[in-house]
VEXSE-531506 format. One line per 3 residues: number of its first residue (from 1); their letters; for each residue x, y, z of C-alpha. Coordinates in steps of 0.001 Angstrom, whole numbers, plus 524288, in hexadecimal, padded with zeros to 5 digits. Layout:
<pts>
NUM = A = X,Y,Z | ...
</pts>
This chain:
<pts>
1 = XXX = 2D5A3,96EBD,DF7D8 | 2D2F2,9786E,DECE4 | 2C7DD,977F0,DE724
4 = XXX = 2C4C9,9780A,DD91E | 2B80F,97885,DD4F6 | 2B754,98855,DD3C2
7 = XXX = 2A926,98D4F,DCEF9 | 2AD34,99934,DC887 | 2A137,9A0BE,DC60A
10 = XXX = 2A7EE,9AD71,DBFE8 | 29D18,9B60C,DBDAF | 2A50C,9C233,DBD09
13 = XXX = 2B019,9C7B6,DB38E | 2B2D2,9D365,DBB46 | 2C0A6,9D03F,DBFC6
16 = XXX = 2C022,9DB8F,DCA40 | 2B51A,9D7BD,DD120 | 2B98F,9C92D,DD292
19 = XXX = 2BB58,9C9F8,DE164 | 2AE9E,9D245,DE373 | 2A6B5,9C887,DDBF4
22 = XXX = 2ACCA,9BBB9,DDDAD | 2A666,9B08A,DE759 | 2AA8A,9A2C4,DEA12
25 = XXX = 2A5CD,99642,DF0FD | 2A393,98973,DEFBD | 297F2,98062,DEE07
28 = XXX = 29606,97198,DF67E | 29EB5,96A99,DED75 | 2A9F8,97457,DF00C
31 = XXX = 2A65D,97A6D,DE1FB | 2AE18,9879E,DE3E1 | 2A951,99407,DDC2B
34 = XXX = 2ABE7,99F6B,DDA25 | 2A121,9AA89,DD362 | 2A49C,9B642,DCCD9
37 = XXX = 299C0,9BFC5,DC967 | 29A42,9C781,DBC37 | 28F53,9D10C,DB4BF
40 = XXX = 293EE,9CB10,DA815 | 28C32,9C4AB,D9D7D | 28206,9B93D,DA26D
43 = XXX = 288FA,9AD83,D9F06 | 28E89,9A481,DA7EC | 29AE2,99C5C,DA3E2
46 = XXX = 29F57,98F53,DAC6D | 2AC4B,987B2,DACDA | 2AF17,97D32,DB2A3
49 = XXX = 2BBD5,979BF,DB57C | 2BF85,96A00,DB901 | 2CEE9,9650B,DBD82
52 = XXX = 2CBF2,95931,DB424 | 2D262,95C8B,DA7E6 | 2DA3D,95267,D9FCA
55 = XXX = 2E496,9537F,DA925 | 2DD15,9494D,DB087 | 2DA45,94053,DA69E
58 = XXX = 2DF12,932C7,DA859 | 2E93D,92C78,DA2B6 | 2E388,9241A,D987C
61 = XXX = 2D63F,92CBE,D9756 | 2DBD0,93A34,D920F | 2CE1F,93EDA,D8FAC
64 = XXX = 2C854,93FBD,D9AE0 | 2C5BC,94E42,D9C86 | 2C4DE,95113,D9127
67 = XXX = 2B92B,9475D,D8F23 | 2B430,94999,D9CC9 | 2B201,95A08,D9946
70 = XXX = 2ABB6,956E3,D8C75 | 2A377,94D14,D9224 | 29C07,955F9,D9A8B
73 = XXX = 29726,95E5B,D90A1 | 29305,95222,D8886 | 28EBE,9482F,D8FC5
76 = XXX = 280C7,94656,D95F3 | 2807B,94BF6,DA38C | 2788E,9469E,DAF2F
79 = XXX = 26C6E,94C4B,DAA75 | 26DFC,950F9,D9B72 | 270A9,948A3,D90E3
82 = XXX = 27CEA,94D26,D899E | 27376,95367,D7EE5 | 26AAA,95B0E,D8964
85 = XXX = 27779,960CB,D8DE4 | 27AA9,96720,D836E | 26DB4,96A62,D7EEC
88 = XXX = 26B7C,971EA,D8E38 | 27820,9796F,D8B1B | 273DC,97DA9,D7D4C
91 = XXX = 26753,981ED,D80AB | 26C18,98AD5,D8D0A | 27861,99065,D8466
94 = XXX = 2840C,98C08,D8B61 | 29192,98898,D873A | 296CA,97D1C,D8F9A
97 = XXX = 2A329,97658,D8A4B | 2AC7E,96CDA,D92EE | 2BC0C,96A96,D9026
100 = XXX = 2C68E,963C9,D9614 | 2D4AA,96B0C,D9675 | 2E0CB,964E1,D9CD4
103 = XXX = 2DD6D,967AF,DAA5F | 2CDF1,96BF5,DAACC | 2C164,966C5,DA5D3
106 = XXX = 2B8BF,9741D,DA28D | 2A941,97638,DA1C0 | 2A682,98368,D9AED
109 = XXX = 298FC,987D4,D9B2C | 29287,99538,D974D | 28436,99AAF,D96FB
112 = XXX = 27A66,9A63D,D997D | 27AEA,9A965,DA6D8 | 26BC6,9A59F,DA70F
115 = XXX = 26FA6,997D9,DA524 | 279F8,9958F,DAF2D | 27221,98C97,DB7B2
118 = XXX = 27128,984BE,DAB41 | 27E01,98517,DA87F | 28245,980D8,DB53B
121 = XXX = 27732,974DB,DB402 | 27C4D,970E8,DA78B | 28C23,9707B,DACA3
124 = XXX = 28859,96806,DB8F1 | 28072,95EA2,DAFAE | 28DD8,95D8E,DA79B
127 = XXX = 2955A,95940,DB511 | 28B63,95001,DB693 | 2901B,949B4,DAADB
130 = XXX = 28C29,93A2E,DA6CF | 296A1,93A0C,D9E84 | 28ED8,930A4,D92EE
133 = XXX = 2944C,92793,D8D7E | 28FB7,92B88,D80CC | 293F7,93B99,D81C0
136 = XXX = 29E4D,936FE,D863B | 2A4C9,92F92,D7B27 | 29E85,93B38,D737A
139 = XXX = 2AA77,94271,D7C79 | 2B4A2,938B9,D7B01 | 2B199,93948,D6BC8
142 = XXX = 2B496,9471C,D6AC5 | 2C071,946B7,D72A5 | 2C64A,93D87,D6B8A
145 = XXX = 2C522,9452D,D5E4E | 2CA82,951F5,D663E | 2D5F4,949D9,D6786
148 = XXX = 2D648,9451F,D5A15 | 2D53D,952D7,D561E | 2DEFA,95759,D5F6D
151 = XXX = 2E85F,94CD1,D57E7 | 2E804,95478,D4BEE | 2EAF0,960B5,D524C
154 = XXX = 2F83B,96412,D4F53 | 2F849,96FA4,D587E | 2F44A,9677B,D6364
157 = XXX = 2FE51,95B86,D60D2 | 3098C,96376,D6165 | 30542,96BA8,D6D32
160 = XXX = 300A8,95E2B,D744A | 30DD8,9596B,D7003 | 31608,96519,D7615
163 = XXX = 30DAA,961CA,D8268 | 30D5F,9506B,D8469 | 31DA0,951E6,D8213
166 = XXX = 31F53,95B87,D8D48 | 314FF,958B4,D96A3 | 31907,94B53,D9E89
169 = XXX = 30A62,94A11,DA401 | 3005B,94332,D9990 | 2F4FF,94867,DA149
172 = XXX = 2FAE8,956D2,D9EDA | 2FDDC,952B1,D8FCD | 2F273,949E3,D8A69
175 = XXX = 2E8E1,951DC,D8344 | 2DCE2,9589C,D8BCB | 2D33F,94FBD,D8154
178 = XXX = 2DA9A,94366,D84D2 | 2DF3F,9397D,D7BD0 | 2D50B,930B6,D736C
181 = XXX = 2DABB,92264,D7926 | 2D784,92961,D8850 | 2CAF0,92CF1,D823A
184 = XXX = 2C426,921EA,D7CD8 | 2C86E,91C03,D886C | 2C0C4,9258C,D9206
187 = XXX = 2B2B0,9208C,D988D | 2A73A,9273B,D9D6D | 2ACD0,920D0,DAC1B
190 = XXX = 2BAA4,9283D,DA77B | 2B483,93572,DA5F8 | 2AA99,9346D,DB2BF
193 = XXX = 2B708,92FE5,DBC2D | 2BCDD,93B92,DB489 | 2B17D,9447F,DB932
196 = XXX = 2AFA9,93F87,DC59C | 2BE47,9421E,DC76E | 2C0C0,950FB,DC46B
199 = XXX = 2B395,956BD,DC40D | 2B300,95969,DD372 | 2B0E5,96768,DDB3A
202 = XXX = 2BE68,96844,DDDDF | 2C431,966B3,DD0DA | 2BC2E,96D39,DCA81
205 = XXX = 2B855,97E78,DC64A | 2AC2D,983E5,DC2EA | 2ACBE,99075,DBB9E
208 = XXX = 2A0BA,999AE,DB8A4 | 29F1E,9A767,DB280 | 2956B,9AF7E,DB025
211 = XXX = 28A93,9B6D3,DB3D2 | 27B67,9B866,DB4D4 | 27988,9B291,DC248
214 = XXX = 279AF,9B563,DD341 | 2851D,9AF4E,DD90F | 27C16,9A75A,DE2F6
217 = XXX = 2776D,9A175,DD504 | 283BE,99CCC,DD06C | 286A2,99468,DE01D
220 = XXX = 27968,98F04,DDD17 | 27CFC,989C1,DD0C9 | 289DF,9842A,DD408
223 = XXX = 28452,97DAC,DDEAE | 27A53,9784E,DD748 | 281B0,9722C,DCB07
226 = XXX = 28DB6,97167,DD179 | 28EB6,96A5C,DDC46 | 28B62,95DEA,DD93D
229 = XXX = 29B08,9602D,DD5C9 | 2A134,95521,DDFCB | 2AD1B,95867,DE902
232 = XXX = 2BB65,953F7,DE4B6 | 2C834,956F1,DE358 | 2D2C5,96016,DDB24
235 = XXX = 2D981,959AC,DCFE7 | 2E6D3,95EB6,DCECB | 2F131,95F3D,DC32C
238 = XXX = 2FED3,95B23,DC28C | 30971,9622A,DBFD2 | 30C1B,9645A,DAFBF
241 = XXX = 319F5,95A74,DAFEF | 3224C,95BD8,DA355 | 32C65,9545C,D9CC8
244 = XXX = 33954,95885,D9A92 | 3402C,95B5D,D8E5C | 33D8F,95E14,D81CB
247 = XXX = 332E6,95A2E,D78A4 | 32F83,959D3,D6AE0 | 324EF,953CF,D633A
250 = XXX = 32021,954AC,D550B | 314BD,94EA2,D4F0C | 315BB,94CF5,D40DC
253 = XXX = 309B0,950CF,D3801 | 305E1,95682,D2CBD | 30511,962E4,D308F
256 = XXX = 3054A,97075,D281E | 30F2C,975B5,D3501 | 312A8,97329,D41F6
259 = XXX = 30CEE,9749C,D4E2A | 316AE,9763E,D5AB2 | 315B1,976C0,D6848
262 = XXX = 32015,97A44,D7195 | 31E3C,9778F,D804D | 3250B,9790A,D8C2B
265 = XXX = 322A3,97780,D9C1C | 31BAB,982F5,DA21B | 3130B,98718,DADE4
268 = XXX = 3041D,983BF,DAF1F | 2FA32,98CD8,DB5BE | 2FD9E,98960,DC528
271 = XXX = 30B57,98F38,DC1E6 | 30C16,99E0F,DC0DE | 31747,99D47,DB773
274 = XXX = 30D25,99996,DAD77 | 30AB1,9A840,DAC64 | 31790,9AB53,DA96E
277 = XXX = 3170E,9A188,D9F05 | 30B9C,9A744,D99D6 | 31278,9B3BA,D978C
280 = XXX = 31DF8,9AC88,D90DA | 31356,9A424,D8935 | 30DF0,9B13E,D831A
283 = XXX = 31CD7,9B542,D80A8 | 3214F,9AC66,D7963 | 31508,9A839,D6F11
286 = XXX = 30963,9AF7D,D75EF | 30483,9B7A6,D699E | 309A0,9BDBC,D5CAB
289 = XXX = 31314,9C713,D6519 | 319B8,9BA40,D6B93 | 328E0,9B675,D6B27
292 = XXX = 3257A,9A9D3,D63B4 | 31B70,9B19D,D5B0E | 323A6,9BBDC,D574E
295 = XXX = 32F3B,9B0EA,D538B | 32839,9A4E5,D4EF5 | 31C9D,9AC0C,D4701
298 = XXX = 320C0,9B960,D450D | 32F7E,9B893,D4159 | 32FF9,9A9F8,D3B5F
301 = XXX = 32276,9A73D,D3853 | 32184,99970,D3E0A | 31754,99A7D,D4269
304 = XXX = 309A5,9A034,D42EB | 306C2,99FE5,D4F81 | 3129B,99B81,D5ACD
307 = XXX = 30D13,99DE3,D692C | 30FF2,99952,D7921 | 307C4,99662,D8334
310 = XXX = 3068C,99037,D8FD4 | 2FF69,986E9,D928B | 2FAA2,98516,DA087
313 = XXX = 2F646,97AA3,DA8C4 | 2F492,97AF4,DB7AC | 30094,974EF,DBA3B
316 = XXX = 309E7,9765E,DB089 | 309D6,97AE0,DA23F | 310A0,97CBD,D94C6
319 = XXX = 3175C,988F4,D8CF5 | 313E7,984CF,D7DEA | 3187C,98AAC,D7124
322 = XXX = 31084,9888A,D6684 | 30FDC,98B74,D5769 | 30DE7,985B3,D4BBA
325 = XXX = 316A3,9859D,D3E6E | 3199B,98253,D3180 | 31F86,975FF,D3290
328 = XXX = 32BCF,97A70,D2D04 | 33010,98430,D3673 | 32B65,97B7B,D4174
331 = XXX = 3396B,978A6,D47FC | 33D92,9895D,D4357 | 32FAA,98CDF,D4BBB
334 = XXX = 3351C,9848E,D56C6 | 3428E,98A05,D55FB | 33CF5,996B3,D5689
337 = XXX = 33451,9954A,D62F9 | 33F37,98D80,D695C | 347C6,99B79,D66BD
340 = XXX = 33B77,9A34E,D6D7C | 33BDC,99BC1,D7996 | 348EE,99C3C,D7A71
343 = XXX = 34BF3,9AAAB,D7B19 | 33E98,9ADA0,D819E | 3451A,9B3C2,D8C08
346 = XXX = 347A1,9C1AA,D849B | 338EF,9C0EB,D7FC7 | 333F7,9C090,D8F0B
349 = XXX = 335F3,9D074,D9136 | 32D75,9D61C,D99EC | 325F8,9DE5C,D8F7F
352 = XXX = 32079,9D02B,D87C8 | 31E0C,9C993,D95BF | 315F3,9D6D1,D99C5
355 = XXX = 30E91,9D609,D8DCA | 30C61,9C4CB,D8E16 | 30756,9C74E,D9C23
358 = XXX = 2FE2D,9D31A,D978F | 2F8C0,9CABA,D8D8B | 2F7A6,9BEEE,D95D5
361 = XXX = 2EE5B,9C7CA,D9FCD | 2E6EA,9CC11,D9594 | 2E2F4,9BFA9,D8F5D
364 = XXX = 2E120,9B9C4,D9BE9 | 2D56E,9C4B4,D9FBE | 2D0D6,9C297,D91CA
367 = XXX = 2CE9F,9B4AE,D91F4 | 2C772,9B86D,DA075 | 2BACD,9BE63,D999E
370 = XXX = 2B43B,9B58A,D9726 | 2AD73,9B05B,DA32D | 2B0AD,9A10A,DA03E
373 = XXX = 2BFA0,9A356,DA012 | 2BBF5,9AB40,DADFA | 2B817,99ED4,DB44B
376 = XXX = 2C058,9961E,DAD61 | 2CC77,9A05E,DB115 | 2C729,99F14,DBF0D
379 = XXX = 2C584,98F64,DBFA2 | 2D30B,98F27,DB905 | 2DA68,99822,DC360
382 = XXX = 2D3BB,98FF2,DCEC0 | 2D942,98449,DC8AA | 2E6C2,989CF,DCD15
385 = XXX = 2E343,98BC9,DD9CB | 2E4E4,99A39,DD9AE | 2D7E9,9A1AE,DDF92
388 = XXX = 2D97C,9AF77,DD65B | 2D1B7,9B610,DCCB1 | 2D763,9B111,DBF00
391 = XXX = 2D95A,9BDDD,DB68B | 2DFB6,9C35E,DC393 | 2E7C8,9B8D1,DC5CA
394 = XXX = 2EBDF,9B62F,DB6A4 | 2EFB1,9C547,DB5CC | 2F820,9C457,DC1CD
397 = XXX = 2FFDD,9B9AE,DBEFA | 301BC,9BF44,DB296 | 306BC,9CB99,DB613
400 = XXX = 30F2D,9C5CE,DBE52 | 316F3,9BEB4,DB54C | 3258F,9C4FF,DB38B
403 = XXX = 32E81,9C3EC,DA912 | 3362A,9BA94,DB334 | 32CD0,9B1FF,DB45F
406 = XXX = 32A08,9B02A,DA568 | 339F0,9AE75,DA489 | 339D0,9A41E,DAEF3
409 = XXX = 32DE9,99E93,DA891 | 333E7,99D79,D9C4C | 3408D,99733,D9EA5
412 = XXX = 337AD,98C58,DA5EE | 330E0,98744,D9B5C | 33B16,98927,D8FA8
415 = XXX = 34357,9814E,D9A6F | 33B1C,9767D,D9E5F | 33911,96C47,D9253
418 = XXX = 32FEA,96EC2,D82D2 | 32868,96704,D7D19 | 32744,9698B,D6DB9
421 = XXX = 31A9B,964D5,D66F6 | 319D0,9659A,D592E | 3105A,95FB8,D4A55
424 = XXX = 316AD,9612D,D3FD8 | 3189D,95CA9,D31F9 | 32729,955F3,D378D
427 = XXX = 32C9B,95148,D441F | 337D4,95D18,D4817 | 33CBF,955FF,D53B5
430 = XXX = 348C5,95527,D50B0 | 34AD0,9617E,D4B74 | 3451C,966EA,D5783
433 = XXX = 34D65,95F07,D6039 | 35816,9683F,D5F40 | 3503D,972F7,D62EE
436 = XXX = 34AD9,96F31,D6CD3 | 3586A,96C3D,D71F3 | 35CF0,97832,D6F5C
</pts>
């Protein structure tokens, strides 16, 4: 079996001397890492990386994740008080936030390179969690007004909308915050089953970056506030399963214009096509020199801002439109995307896909300097089970993208079921009907 706990210590951003410099092993618990040495600035950056995101909440306690990653960065731990905590990471000057995504609970941390040690301390106390009762409700609180908050967000309601109609899976589709019922519902037993669960040496990556210190050092440390990490097994995701058809749902408010969301079936991050549907992505709405941007803003002025993206999961994804209108040209801005995707064929010519794919390689090695994203890029490439340096791999499978494979792309996921979310001051269904007949 794989394993996937991954200690990525990437102390190095020197992506020509990654084979010279790079070391692996594993510690007692099967704790694999990986160092990286670098002559950088001395701050050290950590992420870890857990299979436990809402994906794996429970039927009946959405939540669970989400409360479990805030938890350990506010509850007491087995030997600090919640207050003492947070006073210990004041004092030594490090930035430590937690999150929960769709598929990953995340531990950022960042300090001087002369505090490491203390760094390290300070994460293994918050995996020794008690999970409190009282910080705890102090969590559930705070979710529960996300949500509420989320509620009024008109953006997110008709981009959540786009999603629940076309995605047939309600642990793909519920929110990664949960739902307030699932919520009040969760117990201090709920989240420590939850723990107990996922946070295990196979299912889990360790990610570290930075510099100041003898590789000898960093084993040491690992060893030392890491292994207590028991032995388990790999988590694994099923397959992204949509329904068939075609969609449409408004939710009426008063609301100065409308907010629209357009989605359809794509590929998620264990699928190569995804590349080629990154290329189309940035084609069709990927800045102010895009097909829809051009059309939508530039020549009707519908909108502001129209764009595309893709939006990935490991296995399986979703190719959304999305802009927002005056409400009165809100089935005219439709009309006119509708008239994009349909002749997007003639915009594919190998001069716009050359330039998408530049770009694409370019903002991929940008978002690679800082030394957080590093790790993170590393953990995140492990997750697929493919053993390659990130930037490398990223730029090859971009470059091989051809204008074939965007075509083929293409007519796959403008053939293969939408999903229209929309607020708005009135309910268009039926004047959309027709189009999205048509």
């Amino acid at each position: 079996m794989k394993k996937f706990i991954i200690l990525f210590v990437v102390l190095c951003f020197s992506h020509s001397a990654f084979a010279a410099d790079y070391t692996q092993g594993e510690l007692s618990n099967n704790l694999h890492y990986i160092i990286y040495k670098t002559a950088q600035l001395p701050i050290v950056s950590v992420n870890i990386k857990i299979k436990a995101g809402s994906y794996f909440d429970r039927i009946g306690k959405f939540g669970e994740s989400y409360i479990t990653a805030k938890a350990l960065s506010e509850c007491s731990t087995k030997h600090l008080s919640s207050d003492a905590l947070k006073q210990k990471i004041d004092a030594l000057g490090i930035e430590i936030s937690t999150s929960s995504n769709k598929e990953f609970i995340n531990i950022n941390a960042k300090s001087l390179s002369c505090n490491a040690e203390k760094m390290f301390y300070i994460i293994s106390e918050m995996l020794h969690s008690k999970f409190d009762e009282k910080n705890l409700n102090f969590v559930k609180r705070d979710a529960i007004n996300l949500i509420k908050s989320l509620q009024n967000d008109k953006d997110y309601l008709a981009l959540h909308s786009s999603f629940t109609n076309l995605i047939s899976q309600p642990e793909y589709y519920h929110t990664s915050v949960g739902l307030i019922k699932d919520i009040k519902k969760i117990s201090k037993r709920d989240i420590e089953s939850f723990y107990n669960r996922y946070f295990n040496a196979e299912n889990m990556v360790v990610s570290v970056s930075g510099n100041g210190f003898k590789e000898k050092d960093i084993k040491h440390l690992l060893s030392r506030y890491f292994s207590f990490i028991k032995k388990g097994k790999v988590y694994n995701f099923k397959k992204l399963e949509f329904k068939k058809g075609k969609f449409f749902e408004d939710r009426v408010k008063k609301v100065q214009q409308s907010y629209i969301y357009i989605s359809y079936p794509s590929f998620g991050v264990n699928d190569k096509r995804h590349y080629a549907a990154d290329v189309l992505a940035f084609i069709l709405g990927g800045n102010l020199n895009s097909v829809l941007s051009k059309n939508v803003r530039t020549k009707h002025g519908y909108a502001y801002s129209v764009f595309s993206f893709n939006y990935k999961l490991s296995r399986g994804g979703l190719f959304v439109v999305g802009l927002q209108t005056q409400n009165k040209f809100t089935v005219d801005a439709i009309k006119e995307v509708f008239f994009d995707i349909k002749n997007i064929k003639k915009y594919l010519t190998k001069d716009r896909i050359k330039g998408a794919k530049t770009y694409l390689i370019g903002s991929k090695t940008i978002s690679l300097q800082s030394s957080l994203n590093i790790a993170n890029s590393f953990s995140s490439i492990y997750m697929m089970n493919i053993n390659s340096i990130p930037w490398k791999y990223y730029k090859r499978e971009i470059e091989n993208v051809s204008r074939k494979d965007v075509l083929l792309v293409a007519d796959k996921i403008f053939k293969s079921g939408i999903s229209i979310g929309v607020v708005s001051d009135k309910n268009y269904k039926l004047r959309l009907k027709d189009i999205l007949e048509k």
